[in-house]
C-alpha positions in Angstrom: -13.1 -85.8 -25.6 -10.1 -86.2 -23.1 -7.6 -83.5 -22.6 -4.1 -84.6 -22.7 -0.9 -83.3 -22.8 1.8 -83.7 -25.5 5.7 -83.1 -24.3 7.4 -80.4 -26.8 10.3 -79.9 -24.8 11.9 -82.6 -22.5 12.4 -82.3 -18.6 12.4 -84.1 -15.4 11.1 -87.8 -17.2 9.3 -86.5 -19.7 11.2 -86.7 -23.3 10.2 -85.0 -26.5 6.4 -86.0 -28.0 5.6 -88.1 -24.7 2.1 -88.2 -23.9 0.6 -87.4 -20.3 -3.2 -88.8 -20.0 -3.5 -88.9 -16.1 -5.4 -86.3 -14.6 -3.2 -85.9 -11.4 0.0 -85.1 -13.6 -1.3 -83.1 -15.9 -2.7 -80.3 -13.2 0.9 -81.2 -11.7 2.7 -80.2 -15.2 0.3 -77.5 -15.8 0.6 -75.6 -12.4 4.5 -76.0 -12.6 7.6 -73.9 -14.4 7.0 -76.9 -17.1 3.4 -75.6 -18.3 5.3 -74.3 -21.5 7.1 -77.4 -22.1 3.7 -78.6 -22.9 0.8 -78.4 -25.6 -2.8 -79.4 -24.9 -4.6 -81.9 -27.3 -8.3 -82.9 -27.2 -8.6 -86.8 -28.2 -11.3 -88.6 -29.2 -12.9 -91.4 -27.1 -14.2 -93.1 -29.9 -13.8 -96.5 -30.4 -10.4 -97.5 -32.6 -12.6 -99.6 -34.7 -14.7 -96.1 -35.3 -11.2 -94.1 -35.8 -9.9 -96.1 -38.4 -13.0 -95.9 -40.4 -13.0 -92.7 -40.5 -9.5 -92.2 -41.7 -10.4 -94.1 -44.9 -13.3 -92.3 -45.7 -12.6 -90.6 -49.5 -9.3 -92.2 -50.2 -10.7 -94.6 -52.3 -12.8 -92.9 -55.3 -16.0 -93.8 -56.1 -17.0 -96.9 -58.1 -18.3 -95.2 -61.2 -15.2 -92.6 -60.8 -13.8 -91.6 -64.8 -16.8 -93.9 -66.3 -19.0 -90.2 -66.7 -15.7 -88.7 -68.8 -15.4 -91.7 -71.0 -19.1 -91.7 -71.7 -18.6 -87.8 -72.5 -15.5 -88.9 -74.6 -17.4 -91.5 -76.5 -20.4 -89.0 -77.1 -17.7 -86.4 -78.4 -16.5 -88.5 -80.8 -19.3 -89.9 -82.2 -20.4 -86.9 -82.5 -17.7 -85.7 -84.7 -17.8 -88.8 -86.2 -21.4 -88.1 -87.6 -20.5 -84.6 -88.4 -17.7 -85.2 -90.4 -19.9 -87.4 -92.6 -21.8 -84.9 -93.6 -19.8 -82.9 -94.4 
């Protein structure tokens, strides 16, 4: 994971949600009156291929998703069906 460090508050060249990833500026930003202006974020180094897989993963539902409840619905009612036969 690589540390970098998101802008919350602007100064000198830096405006709002800019994003510092070399080393050299970030002990710069972090050793000066600016460390506050600052939040640290750990990213990922994997590969963007990798990233967007992994941001799909369950929001897409199964394949046999709602097929269990109809077969429970069907068994219900046939059920009932058979029962109210008899009586």
């Amino acid at each position: 994971m690589d540390l970098k460090l998101v802008v919350v508050r602007p100064f000198g060249p830096h405006a709002r949600g800019d994003v510092v990833g070399d080393p050299s500026q970030i002990a710069q930003i972090l050793g000066s009156e600016h460390a506050g202006s600052v939040v640290r974020v750990s990213v990922s180094s994997a590969p963007a291929a990798a990233a967007g897989a992994a941001s799909t993963i369950g929001s897409q539902p199964p394949a046999n998703a709602g097929s269990a409840s109809g077969q429970q619905t069907s068994a219900a009612n046939a059920a009932s069906a058979s029962g109210s036969k008899e009586g």
